[in-house]
PLY file of the C-alpha trace (Angstrom):
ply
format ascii 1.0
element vertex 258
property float x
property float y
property float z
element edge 257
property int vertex1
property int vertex2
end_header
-15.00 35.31 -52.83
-13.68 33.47 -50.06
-12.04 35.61 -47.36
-8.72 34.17 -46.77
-8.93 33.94 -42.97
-11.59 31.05 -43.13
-9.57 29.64 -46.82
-9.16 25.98 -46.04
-9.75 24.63 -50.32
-5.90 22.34 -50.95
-5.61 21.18 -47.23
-5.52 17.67 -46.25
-8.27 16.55 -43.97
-8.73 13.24 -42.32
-12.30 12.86 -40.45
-12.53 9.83 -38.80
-16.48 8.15 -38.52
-17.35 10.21 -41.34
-19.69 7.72 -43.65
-22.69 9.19 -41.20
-23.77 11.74 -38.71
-21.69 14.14 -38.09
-18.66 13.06 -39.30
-20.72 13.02 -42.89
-21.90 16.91 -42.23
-17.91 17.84 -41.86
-16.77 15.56 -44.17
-19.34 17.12 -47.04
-18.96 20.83 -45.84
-14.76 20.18 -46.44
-14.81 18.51 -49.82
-17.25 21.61 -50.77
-14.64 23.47 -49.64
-11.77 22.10 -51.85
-10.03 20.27 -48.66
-8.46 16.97 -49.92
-10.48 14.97 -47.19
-10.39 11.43 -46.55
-12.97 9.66 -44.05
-12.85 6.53 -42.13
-15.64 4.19 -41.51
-15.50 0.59 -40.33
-17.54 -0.93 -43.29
-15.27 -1.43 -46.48
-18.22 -0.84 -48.98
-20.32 1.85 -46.86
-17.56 3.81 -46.82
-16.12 3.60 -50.56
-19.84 4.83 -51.19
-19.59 7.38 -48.96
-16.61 8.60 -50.36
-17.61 8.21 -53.78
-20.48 10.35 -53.15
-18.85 12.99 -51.44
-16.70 13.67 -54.19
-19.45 12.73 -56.73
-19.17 16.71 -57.31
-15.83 17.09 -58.33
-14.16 17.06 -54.89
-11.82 15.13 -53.37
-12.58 12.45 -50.90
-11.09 9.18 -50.38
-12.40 6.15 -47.94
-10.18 4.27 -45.69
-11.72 1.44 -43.76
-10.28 0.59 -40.63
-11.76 -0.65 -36.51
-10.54 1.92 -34.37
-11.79 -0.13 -31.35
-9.23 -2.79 -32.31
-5.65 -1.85 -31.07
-4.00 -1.88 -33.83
-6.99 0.27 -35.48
-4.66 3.59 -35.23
-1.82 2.38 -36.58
-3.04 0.67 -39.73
-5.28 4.16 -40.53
-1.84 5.82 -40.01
-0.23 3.62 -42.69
-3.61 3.32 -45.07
-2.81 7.48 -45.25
0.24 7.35 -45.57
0.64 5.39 -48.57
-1.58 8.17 -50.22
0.25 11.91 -48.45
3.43 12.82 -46.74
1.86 15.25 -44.94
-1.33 15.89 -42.85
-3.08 19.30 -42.52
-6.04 18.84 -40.25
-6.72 15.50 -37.74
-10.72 15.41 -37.01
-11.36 13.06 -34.41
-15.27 12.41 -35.02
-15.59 8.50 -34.45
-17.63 7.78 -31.22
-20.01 5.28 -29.77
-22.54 5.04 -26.65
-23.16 1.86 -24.35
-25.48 0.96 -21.93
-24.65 3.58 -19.49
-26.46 3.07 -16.62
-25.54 2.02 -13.09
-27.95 -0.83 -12.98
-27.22 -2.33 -16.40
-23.65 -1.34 -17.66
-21.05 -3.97 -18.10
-17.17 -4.01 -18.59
-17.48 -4.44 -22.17
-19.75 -2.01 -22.38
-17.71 0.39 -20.82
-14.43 -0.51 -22.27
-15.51 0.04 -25.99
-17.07 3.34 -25.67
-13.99 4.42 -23.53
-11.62 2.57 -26.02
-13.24 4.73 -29.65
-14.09 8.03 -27.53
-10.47 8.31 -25.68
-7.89 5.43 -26.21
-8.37 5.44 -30.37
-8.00 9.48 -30.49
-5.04 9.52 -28.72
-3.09 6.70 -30.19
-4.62 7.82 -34.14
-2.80 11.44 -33.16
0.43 9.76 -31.98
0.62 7.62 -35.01
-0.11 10.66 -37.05
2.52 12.60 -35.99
4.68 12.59 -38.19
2.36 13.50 -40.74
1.07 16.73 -39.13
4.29 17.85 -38.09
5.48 17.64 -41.98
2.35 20.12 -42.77
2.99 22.74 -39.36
4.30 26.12 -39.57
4.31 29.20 -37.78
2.35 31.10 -39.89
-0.15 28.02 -40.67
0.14 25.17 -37.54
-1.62 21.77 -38.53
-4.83 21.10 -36.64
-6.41 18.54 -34.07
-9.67 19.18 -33.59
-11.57 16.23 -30.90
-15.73 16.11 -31.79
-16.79 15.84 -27.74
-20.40 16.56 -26.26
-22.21 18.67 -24.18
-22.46 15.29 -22.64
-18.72 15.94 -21.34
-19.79 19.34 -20.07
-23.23 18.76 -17.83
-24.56 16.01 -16.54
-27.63 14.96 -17.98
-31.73 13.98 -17.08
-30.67 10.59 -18.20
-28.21 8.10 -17.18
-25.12 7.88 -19.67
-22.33 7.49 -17.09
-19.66 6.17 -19.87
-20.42 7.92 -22.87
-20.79 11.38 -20.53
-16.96 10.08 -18.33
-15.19 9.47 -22.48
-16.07 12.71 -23.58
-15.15 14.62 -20.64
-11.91 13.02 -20.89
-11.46 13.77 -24.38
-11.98 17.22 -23.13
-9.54 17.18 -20.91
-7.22 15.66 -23.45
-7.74 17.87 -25.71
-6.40 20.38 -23.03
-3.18 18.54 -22.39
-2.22 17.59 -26.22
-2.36 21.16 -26.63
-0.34 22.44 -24.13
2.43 19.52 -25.35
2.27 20.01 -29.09
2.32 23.80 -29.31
5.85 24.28 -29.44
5.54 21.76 -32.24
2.78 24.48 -34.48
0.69 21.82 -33.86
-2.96 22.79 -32.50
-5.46 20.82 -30.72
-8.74 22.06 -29.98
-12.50 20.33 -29.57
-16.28 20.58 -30.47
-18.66 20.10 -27.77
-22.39 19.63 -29.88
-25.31 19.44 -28.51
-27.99 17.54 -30.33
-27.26 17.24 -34.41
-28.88 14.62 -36.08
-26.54 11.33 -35.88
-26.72 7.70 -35.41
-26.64 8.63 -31.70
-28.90 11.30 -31.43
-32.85 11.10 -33.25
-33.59 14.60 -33.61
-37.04 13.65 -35.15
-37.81 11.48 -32.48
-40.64 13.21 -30.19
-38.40 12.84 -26.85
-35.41 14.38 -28.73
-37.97 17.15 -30.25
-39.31 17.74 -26.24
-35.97 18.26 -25.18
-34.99 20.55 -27.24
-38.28 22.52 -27.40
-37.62 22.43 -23.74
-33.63 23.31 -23.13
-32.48 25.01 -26.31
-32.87 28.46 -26.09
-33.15 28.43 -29.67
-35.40 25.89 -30.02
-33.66 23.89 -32.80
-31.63 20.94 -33.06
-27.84 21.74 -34.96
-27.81 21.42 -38.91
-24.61 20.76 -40.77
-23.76 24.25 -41.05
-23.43 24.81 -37.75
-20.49 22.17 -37.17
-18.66 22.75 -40.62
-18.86 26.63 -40.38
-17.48 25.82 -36.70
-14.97 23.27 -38.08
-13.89 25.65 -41.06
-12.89 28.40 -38.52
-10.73 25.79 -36.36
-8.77 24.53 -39.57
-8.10 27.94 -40.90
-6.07 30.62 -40.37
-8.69 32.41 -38.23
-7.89 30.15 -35.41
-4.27 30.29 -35.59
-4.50 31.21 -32.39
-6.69 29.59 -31.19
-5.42 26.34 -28.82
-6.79 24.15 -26.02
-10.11 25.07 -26.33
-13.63 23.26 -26.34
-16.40 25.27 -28.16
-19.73 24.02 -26.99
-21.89 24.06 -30.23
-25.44 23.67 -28.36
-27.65 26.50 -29.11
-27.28 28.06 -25.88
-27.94 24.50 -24.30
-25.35 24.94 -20.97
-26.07 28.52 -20.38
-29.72 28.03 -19.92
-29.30 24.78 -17.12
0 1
1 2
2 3
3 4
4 5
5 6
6 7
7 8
8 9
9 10
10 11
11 12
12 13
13 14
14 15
15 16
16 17
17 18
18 19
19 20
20 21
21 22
22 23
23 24
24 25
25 26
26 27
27 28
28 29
29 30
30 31
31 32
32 33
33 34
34 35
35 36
36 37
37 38
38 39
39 40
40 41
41 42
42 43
43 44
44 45
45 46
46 47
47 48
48 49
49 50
50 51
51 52
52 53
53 54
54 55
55 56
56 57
57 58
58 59
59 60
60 61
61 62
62 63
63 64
64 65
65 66
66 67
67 68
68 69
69 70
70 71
71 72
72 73
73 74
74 75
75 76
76 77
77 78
78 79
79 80
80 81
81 82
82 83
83 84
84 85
85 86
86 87
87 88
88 89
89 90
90 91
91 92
92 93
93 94
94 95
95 96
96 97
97 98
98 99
99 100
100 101
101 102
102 103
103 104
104 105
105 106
106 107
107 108
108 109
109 110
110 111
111 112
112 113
113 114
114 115
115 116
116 117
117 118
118 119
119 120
120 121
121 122
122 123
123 124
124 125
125 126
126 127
127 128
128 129
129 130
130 131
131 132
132 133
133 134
134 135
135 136
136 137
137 138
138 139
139 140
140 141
141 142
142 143
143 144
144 145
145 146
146 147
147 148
148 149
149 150
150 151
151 152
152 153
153 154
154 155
155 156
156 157
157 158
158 159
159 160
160 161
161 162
162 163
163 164
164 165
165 166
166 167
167 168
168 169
169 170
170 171
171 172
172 173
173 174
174 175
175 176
176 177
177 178
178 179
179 180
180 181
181 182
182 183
183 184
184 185
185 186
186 187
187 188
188 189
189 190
190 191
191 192
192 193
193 194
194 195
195 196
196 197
197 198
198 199
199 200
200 201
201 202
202 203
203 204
204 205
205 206
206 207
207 208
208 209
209 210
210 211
211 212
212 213
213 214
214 215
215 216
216 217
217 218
218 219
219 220
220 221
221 222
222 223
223 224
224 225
225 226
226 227
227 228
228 229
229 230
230 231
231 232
232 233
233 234
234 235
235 236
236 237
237 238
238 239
239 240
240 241
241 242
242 243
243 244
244 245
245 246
246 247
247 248
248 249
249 250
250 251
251 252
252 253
253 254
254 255
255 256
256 257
């Protein structure tokens, strides 16, 4: 029996990036879950058979295909949901990219997109969204934000990654300021920080990756997808109902070992 604290089955979940990655560990551990979840990807046909296989179960899981580096990206995932619900439980801001990050090699482009998905297409998605989570908040239940960042955000790294390290510490610092101006609203934001999980970004079975961790996670382990959906499961539910303007850094004990 579920304890109704960490109950989250009949919400309404939107996980953006979630064909892959992380975004697909979340994504999976909510549809198991009973969450009405839908998940955005940029492919059309990778993500209907995402979604499709998330829900191949009995769950519910819907794909919406949308560019959330274009400007308009927000806006026309805002209207793609809302010709399915009136109202929006839970906002999961997973969609990220890297670039070439380093001093030497970076260019404008590169460091426009990876700022444009990490900060600009969070921001705008919640704005457009608003009206959506403000028909699902309450006192006793307030809809959820919750921003995917990175230890990345948090410590500066052996490696150069100068934007991809700058757009999640500002989508840390967002995630601070949304909160403090959508409270009154029962509307809660509050982030992930996650060390290394397997993802598109990150090969875990890689033997650098594997050193790395071996060598600065105190418990010796890359993240598995119970990790982030047990951690994303407590920030939707009523467990965290309190619980605003905060980061959790999901690393293993990554940042208190530097």
């Amino acid at each position: 029996m579920i304890d109704p604290l960490f109950a989250i089955a009949g919400k309404t979940v939107l996980v953006t990036g979630g064909t892959s990655g992380i975004g697909h560990m979340i994504a999976r551990g909510l549809v198991k879950r009973g969450a009405r979840t839908y998940i955005t990807g940029r492919d059309p046909e990778q993500t209907r058979e995402a979604a499709e296989a998330l829900a191949a179960d009995g769950g519910s899981c819907t794909g919406l295909s949308v560019d959330l580096a274009i400007a308009a990206g927000p806006q026309l995932l805002a209207q793609h949901l809302g010709g399915y619900e009136s109202r929006l439980d839970v906002l999961i801001n997973n969609a990220g990219t890297s670039g070439n990050g380093t001093l030497r090699d970076a260019t404008c482009a590169d460091w426009d997109r990876v700022m444009t998905v990490n900060v600009r297409a969070p921001f705008f998605l919640l704005q457009q969204l608003l009206p959506l989570l403000r028909a699902s908040a309450s006192v006793e239940d307030p809809a959820r934000v919750i921003n995917i960042g990175s230890i990345g955000g948090l410590h500066v790294p052996n490696w150069e990654a100068h934007s991809y390290g700058a757009s999640k510490a500002a989508l840390h610092h967002l995630t601070r300021s949304l909160a403090k101006a959508l409270a009154k609203e029962r509307i809660l934001v509050n982030g992930i920080a996650p060390g290394p999980f397997p993802s598109r970004l990150t090969d875990t079975d890689s033997d650098a990756v594997k050193k790395s961790i071996a060598t600065h996670v105190p418990l010796g382990r890359p993240g598995r997808a119970d990790d982030i959906v047990g951690t994303v499961v407590f920030l939707a539910s009523r467990a965290a109902a309190y619980v605003n303007g905060t980061t959790l850094a999901l690393d293993g004990g990554y940042l208190a070992a530097l």
